[in-house]
C-alpha positions in Angstrom: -20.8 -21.5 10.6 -22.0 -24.5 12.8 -19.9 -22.5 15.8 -22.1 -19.1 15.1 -25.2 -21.6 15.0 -24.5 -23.1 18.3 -23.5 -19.8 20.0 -25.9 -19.4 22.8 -26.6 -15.4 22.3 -26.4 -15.6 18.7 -29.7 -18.5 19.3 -31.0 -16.4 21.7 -31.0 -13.8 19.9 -32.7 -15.7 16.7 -35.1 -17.3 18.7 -36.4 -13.6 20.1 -36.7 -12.0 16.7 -38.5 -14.9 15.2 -41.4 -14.8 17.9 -41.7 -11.2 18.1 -41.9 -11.7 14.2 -45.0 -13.8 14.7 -46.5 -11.6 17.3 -46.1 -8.2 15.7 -46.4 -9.0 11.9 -49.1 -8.6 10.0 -49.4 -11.8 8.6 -51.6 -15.6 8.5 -51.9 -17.3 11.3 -50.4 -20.4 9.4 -47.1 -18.1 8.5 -47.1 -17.1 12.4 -47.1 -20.6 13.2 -44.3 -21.2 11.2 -42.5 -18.4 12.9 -43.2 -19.7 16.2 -42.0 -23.5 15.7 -38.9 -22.2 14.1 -38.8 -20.0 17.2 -39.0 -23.0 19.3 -36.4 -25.1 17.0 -33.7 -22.5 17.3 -33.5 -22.6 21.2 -35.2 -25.6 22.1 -33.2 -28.1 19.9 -30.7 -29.1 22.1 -33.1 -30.0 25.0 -35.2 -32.0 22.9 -32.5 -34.0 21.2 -31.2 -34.4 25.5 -34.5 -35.7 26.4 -34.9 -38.3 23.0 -31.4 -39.1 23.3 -32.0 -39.7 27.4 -35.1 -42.0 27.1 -33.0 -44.3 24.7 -30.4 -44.5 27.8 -33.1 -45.4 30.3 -32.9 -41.9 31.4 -35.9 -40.2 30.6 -37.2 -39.1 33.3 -34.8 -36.0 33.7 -35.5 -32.1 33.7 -35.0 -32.4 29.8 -37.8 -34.4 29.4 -39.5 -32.1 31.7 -39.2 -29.1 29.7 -39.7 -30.7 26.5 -43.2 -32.0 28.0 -44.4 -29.1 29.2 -43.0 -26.7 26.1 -44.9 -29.5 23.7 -48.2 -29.1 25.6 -48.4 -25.3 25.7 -47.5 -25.4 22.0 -50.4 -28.4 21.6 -52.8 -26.2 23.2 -51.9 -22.7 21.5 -49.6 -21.4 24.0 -46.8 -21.0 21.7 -45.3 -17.8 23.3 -44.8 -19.9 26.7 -43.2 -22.8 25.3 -40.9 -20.2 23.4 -40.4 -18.0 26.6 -39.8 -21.3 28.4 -37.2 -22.9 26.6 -35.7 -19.0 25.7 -35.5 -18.7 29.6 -34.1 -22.2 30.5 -31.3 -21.8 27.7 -30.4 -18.4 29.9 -29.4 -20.5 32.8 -27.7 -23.0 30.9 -25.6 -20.3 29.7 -25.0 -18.9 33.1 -23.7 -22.5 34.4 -21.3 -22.7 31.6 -20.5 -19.4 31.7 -19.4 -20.0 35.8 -18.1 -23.7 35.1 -16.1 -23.0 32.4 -13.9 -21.1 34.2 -13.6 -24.8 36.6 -11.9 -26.9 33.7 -8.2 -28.2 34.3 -5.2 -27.2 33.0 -1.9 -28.9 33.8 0.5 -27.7 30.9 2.5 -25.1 33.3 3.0 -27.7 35.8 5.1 -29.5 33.0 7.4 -27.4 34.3 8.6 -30.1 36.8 9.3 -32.4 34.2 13.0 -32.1 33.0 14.3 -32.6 29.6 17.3 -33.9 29.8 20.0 -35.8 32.5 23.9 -35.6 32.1 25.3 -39.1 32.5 28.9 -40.2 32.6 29.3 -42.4 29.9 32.9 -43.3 28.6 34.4 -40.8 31.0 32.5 -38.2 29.6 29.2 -36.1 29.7 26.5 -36.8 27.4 22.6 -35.3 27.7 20.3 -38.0 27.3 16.6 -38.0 27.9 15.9 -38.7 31.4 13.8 -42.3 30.6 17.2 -43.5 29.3 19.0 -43.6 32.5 19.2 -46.8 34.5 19.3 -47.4 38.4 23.4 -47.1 39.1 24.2 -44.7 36.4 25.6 -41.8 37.8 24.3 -38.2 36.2 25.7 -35.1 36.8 23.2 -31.8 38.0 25.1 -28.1 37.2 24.2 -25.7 39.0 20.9 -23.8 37.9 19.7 -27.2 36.5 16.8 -29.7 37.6 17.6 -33.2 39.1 15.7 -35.2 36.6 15.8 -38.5 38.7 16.1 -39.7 42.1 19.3 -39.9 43.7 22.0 -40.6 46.2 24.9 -38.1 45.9 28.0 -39.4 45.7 30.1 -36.3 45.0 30.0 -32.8 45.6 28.4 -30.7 48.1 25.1 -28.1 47.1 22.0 -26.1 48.7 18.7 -27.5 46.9 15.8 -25.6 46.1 12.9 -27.7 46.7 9.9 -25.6 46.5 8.3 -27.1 44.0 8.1 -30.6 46.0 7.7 -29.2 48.9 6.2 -25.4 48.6 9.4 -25.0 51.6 11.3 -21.7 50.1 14.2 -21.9 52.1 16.9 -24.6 50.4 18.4 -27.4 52.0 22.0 -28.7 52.0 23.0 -31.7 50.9 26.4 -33.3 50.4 27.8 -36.9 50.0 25.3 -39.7 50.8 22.4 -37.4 51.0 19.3 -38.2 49.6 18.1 -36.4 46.2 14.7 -36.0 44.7 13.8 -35.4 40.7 12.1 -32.1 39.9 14.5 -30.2 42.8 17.1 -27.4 41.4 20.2 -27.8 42.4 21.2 -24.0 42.9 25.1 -23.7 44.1 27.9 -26.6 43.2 27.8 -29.4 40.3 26.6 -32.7 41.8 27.2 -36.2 41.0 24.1 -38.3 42.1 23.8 -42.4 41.8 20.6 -43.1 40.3 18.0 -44.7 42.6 15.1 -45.2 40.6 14.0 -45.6 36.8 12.2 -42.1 35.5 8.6 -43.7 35.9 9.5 -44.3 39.1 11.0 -41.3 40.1 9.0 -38.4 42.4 8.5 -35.9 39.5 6.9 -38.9 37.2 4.8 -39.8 39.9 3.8 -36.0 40.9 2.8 -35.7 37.1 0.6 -38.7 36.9 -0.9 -37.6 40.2 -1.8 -34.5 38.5 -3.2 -36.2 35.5 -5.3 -38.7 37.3 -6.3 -36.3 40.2 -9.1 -34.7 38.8 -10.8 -38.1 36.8 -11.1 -39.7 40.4 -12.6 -36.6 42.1 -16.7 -37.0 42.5 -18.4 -33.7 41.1 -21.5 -32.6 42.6 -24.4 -33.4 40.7 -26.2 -30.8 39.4 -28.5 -29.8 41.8 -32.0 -29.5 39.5 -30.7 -32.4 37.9 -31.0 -34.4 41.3 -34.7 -33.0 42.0 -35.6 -33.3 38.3 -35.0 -37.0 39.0 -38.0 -36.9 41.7 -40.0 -34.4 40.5 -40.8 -35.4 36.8 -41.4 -38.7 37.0 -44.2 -38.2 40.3 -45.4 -35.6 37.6 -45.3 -37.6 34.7 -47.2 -40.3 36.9 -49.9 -37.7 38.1 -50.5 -36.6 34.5 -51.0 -39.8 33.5 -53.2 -41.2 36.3 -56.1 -37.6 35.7 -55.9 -38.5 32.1 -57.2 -42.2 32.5 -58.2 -43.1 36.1 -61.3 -40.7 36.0 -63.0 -41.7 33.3 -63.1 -45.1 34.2 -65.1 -44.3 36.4 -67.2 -41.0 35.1 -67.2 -42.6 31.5 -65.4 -42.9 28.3 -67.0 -39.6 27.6 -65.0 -37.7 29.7 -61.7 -38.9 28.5 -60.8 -35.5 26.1 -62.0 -33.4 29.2 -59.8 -35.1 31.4 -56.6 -35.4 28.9 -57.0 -31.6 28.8 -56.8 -31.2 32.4 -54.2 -33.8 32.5 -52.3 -30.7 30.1 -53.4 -28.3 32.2 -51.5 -30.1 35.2 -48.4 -31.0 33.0 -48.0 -26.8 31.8 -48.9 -26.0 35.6 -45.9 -28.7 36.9 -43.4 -27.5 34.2 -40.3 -26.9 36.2 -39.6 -23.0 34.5 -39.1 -21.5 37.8 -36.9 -24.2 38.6 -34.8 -24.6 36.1 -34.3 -20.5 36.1 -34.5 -19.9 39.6 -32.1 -22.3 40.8 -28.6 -21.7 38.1 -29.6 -17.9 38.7 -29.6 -18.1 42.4 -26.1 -19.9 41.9 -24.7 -17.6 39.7 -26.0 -14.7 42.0 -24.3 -16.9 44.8 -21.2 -17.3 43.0 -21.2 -13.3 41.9 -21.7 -12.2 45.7 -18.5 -14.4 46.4 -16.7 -12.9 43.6 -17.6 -9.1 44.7 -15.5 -10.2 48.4 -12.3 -11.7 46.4 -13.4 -15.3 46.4 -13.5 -16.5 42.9 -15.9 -20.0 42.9 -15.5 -22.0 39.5 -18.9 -23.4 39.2 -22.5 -23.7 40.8 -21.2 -27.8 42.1 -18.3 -26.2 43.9 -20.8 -23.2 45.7 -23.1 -26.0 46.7 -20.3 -28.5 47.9 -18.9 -25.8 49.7 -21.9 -25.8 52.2 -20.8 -29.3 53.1 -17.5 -29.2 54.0 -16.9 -30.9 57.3 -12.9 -31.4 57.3 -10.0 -29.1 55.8 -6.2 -29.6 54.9 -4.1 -27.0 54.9 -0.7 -25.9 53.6 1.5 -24.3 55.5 4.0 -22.5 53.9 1.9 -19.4 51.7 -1.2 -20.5 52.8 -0.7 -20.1 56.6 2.4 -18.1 56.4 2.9 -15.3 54.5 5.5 -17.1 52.9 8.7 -14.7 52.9 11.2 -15.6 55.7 12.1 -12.9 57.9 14.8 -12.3 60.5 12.4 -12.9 63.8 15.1 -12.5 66.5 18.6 -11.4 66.8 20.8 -12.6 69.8 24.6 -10.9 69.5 27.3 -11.9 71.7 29.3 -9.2 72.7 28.5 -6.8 70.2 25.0 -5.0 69.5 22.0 -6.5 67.3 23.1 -3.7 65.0 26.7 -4.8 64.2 25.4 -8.3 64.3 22.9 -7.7 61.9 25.6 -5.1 59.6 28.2 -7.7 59.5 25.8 -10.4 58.8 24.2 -8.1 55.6 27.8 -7.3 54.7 28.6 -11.0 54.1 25.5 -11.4 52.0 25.6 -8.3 50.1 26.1 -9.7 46.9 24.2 -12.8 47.6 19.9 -13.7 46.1 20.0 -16.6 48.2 16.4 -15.9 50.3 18.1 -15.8 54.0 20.3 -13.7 52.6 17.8 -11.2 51.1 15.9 -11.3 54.5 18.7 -10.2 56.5 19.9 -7.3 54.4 16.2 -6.4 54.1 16.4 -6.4 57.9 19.1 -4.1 58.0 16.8 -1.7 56.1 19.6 0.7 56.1 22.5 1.2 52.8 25.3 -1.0 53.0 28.5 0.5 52.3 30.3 -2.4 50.8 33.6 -0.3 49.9 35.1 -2.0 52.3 34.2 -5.6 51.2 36.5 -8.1 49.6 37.0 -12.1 49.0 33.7 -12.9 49.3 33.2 -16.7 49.2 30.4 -19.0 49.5 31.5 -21.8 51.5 28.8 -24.7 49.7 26.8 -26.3 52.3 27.8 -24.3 55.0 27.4 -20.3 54.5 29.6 -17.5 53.7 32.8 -15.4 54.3 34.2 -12.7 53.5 36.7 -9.6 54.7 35.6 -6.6 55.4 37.9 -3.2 56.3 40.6 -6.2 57.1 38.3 -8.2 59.7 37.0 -11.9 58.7 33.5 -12.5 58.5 31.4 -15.7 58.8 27.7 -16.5 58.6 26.3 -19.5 57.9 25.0 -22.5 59.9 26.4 -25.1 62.6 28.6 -27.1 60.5 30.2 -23.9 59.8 31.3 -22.8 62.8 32.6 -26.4 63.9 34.6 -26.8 60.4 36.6 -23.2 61.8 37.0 -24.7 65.2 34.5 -21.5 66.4 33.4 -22.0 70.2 29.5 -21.2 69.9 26.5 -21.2 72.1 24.1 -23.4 70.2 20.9 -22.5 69.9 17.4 -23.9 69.8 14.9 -21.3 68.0 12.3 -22.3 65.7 13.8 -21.3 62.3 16.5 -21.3 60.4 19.7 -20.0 62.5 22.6 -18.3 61.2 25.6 -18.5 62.9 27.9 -15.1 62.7 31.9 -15.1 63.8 34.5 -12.1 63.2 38.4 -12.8 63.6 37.2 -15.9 64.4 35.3 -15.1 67.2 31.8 -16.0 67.7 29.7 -12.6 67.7 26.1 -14.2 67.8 23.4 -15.8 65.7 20.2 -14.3 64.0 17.2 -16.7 63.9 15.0 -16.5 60.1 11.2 -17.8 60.6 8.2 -17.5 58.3 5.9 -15.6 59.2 2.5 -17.2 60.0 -0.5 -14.2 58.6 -2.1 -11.9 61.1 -6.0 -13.3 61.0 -4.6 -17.5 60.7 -5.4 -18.3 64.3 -8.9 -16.1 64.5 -10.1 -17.6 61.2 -9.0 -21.1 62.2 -11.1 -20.7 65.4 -13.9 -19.4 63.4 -14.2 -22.6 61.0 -14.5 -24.7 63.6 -17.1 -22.5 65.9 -19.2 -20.8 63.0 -19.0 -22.8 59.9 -19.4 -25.9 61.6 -15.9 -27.5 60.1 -15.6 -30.3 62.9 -11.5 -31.0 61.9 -8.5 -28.7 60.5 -5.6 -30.3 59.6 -2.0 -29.2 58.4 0.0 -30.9 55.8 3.8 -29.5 55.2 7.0 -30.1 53.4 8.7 -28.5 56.7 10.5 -30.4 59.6 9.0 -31.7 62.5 10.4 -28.8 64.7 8.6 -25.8 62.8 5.7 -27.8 61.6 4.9 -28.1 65.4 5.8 -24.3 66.4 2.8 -23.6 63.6 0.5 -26.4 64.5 0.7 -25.3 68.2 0.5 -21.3 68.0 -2.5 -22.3 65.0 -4.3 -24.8 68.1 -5.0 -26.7 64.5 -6.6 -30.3 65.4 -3.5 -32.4 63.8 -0.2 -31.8 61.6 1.9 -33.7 59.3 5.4 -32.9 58.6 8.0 -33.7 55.7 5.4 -34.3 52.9 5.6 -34.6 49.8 2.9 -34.2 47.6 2.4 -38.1 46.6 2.3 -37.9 51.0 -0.4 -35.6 51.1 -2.5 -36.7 48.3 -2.4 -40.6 50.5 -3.4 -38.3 53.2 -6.5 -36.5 51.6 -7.4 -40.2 49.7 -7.7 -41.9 53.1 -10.0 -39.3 54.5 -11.9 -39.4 51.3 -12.9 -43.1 52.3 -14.1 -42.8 55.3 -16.5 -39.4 54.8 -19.9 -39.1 54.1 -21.8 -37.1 51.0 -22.9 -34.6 53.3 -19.5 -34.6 55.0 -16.9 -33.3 52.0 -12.9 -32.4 52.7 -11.3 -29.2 51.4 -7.7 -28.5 51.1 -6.6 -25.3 50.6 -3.0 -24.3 48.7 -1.0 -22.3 47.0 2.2 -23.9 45.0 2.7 -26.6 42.3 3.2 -29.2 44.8 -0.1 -28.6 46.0 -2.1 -28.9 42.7 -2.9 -32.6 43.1 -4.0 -32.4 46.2 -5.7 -29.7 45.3 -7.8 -32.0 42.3 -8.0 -34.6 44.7 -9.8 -33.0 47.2 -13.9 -32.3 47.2 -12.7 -28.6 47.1 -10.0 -27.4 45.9 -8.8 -23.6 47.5 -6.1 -22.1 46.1 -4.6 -18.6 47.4 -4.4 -16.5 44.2 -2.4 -13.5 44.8 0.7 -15.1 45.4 -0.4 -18.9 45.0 1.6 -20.0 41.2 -0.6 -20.6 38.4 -0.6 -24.2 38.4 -2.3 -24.1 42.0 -5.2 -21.6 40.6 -6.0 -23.5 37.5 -6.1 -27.1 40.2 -8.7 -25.2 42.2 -11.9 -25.2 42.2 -12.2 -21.9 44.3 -9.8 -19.3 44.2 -9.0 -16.8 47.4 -8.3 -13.6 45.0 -6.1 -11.9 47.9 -4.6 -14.9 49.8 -7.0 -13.4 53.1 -7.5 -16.9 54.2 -10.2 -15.5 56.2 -12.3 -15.2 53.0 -12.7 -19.0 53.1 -15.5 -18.2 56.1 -16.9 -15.8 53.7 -17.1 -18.2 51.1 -18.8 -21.1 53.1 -21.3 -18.3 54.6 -22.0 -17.3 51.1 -23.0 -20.9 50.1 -24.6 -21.8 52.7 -26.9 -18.3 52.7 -27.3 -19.6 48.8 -28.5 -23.2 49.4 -30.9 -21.9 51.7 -32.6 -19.3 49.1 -32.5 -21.6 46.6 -34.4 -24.4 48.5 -36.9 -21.5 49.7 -37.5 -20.9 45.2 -38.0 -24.5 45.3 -40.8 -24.5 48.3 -42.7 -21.2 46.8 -43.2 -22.4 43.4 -44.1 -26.1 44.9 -46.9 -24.4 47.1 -47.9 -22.4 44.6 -47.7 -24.7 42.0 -49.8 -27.2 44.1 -52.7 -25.3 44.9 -53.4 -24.8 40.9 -52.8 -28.0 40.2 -55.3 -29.3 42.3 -58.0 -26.5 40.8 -56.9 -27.6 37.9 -57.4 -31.2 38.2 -60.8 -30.3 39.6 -61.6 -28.5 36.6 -61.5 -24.8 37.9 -58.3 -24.2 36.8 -57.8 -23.0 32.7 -54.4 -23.4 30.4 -54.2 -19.7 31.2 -54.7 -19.8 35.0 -51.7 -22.5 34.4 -49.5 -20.4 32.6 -50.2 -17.4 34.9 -49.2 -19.8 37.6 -46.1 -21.0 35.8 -45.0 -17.1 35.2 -45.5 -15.8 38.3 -44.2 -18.2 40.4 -41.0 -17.9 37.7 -40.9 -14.2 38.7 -41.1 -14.4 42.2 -38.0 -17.0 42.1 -35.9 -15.5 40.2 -36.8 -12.2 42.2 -35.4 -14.1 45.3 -32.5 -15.7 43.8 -31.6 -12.4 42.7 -31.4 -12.0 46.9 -28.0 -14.1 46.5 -26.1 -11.5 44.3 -26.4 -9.3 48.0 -25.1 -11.8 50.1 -22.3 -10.7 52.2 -20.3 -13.1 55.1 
């Protein structure tokens, strides 16, 4: 019952039926009263109880006790159907803002995802799962293949390929053998592994990712509600005014004049109440944030539109936010055969392989693979492949590979990921795998900088030096950072945070689990949603709906074009507002000329914030 009594429609809804109620039934004017203050309870309630509950915490002087003035003059005077329609018009915009900042609240349960639930430690010369806080620094655990590394690690037996995507957003797995370093929340994805704990769980990269994502979001600074901030000059310099043409004059004119001059000093308060405000302003935001939404850019809240306008320095991802995040075969070089048979033998070797370079060269290949002729397929762990096919011996895999068969190769220097291809022994050439970077990265990166007045891009990766500077280069982004982990780029964001300005805010703009705290920790969060994972949407506070990273210049265009209509609202009903309520403090203004005032300059806002709802980039 209390939920169906707070419902906003369901008060709205109330609230209308018990002032029409007064208006259109014949009955006393005491039983229409009646009507009307229960009309003014139903949707008014909360606002009242704000402002009382505000001037006890030294913060009265807010928009709450704004409305509640003004509502409690017109109702003092007679005007009960304005203090109703004001308060009925107010609790529409506060349902607007929650409607559009609801959607901005944190989630962070499918990012317990990274946490594993178990380790495999030798005790006794045998196996036993334990939970992962059990295991001490020295103890060596044991990783199958398929399952999480649930601490940090040195390796001191076996050889695997790592998937580390969820550290590092890289897709493409790394090998690792004896003495290699190992992080928690990584999948080991080919050979058992023994690993010598390095660090206690709390200590360990996945603890500290999941604490990073708990705590991001407490230390971020939300924008403050933008009536809010004006309410906090506006009311009290009304308040003040009120107070001063209630008392001030008839000092002078006489003690006689005192009810004439408290009148007017109503008159001034129902003239001043913020209505077109308070309306105008959430609706030109929701417009804003609706116009945004109609291009694919979905903005969590009013705070984040207006913060957005701001933004003076943005972090990027690399790998699915300025890639397309797929790795494809970008160039073949064959040695004595053609790029066909190259790329056919290669395919062959991989044919029954999901391992992603595999699946980009037979998608390469594009043509059916006739693996009749295919036998002893085996992957070499660390290393690559080899198989037999119509009786010739077949090879692909990376350096080490070709030096641990004694292969004479031409090494090669290509940004990507090379793989190495012998037959019989031979060396027959190498194919080079590279992720894409998207078609409009480089235009839109120029753009930011020359149109949207973003003074510094900056690229954070998991990747190698090597590729991270291919990117950084073709991009012509301002500065790059390579081999970071998230803890990495989260100290990155943190240190630029210190040193900016409120009118100077930093974005960073993601798509994978590893970039959710980053993502919190930023100003503005920008997720890519199309292919970004779900944990990176719910981080963000905007969301590009088709991963066209050009939409973020829509989206700053778009808030920018909204600030600006909102602040005219804000100078129209001032003008207006000012020019009755100095008639009215000169006595040629009446309670109605007030509320005419406070109407019509209501209307002509919210007609012009309804201009936001049409913005385009």
């Amino acid at each position: 019952m209390k939920e169906v009594l707070e419902n906003p429609i369901f008060k709205l809804i109330l609230s209308l039926i018990l002032m029409l109620a007064g208006i259109l039934l014949p009955i006393s004017n005491t039983f229409k009263l009646v009507l009307y203050l229960l009309s003014y309870v139903v949707i008014g309630y909360k606002v009242i109880i704000a402002a009382i509950s505000n001037i006890f915490h030294g913060e009265f002087l807010d928009e709450n006790f704004s409305m509640m003035i003004g509502s409690l003059e017109a109702i003092i005077t007679g005007e009960y159907s304005e203090a109703i329609a004001v308060m009925w018009l107010y609790e529409v915009g506060e349902m607007f803002q929650d409607y559009a900042t609801e959607k901005s609240k944190k989630s962070i349960s499918s990012l317990m995802d990274l946490k594993p639930d178990y380790a495999n430690i030798v005790k006794d010369g045998k196996l036993q799962k334990v939970k992962p806080e059990e295991v001490k620094i020295s103890d060596v655990i044991v990783v199958k293949p398929g399952e999480k590394i649930p601490l940090d690690g040195i390796v001191v037996e076996g050889s695997s390929q790592i998937d580390t995507s969820s550290l590092t957003g890289e897709s493409a797995p790394i090998s690792v053998k004896e003495n290699s370093p190992v992080l928690s929340g990584t999948i080991n994805k080919a050979s058992p592994l023994s690993i010598k704990v390095t660090k206690e769980f709390k200590e360990s990269t996945v603890s500290k990712i999941l604490e990073l994502i708990e705590n991001a979001s407490s230390k971020k600074t939300k924008s403050e509600n933008f009536i809010t901030k004006f309410a906090k000059v506006y009311t009290p310099v009304v308040v003040g005014l009120a107070l001063l043409l209630a008392f001030v004059p008839p000092m002078f004119l006489g003690a006689d004049k005192l009810l004439e001059y408290i009148y007017r000093a109503c008159s001034f308060l129902v003239i001043s109440c913020p209505c077109a405000l308070v309306i105008s302003v959430p609706l030109g935001f929701f417009s804003g944030i609706g116009s945004a939404s109609k291009q694919g850019v979905l903005i969590k809240g009013s705070s984040y539109l207006e913060a957005l306008s701001k933004v003076d320095t943005i972090f990027f991802d690399k790998t699915g936010t300025l890639t397309k995040g797929n790795f494809e075969v970008t160039k073949l070089v064959p040695n004595n055969i053609s790029e066909d048979e190259l790329l056919k033998n290669a395919a062959l070797c991989e044919v029954y392989s999901d391992h992603p370079i595999a699946m980009s060269i037979k998608r390469a290949y594009a043509k059916e693979l006739d693996n009749s002729g295919v036998s002893e397929v085996n992957e070499i762990s660390g290393r690559g492949v080899s198989c037999i096919v119509n009786g010739k011996h077949i090879y692909a895999g990376n350096e080490e590979l070709m030096k641990d068969l004694n292969i004479s190769y031409t090494a090669a220097d290509d940004i990507g990921t090379l793989v190495y291809v012998a037959i019989d022994n031979n060396f027959a050439g190498y194919i080079v795998i590279a992720d894409e970077i998207k078609e409009n990265t480089k235009n839109t990166i120029k753009k930011l900088k020359n149109s949207c007045n973003v003074s510094k891009i900056s690229m954070l990766t998991g990747d190698n030096e090597k590729i991270a500077k291919s990117v950084a280069t073709t991009l012509e982004v301002d500065e790059y950072t390579a081999k970071m982990l998230p803890t990495d780029k989260v100290e990155k964001i943190e240190n630029a945070l210190k040193n900016k300005t409120p009118n100077n805010l930093i974005a960073f703009v993601g798509d994978g689990i590893n970039d959710a705290p980053s993502l919190m920790r930023a100003d503005i969060g920008i997720a890519m949603g199309k292919n970004g994972l779900d944990a990176a949407i719910e981080a963000a506070d905007i969301v590009i709906m088709d991963d066209d990273i050009s939409k973020i210049i829509t989206a700053i265009k778009i808030s920018k074009k909204t600030i600006r209509i909102v602040k005219e609202n804000i100078v129209i009903a001032l003008l207006v507002k000012l020019i009755v309520l100095i008639l009215g403090s000169l006595g040629l203004a009446s309670m109605w000329a007030a509320v005419f005032a406070d109407v019509g300059v209501s209307v002509l806002a919210i007609l012009n914030s309804m201009r936001c709802g049409r913005l385009k980039s």
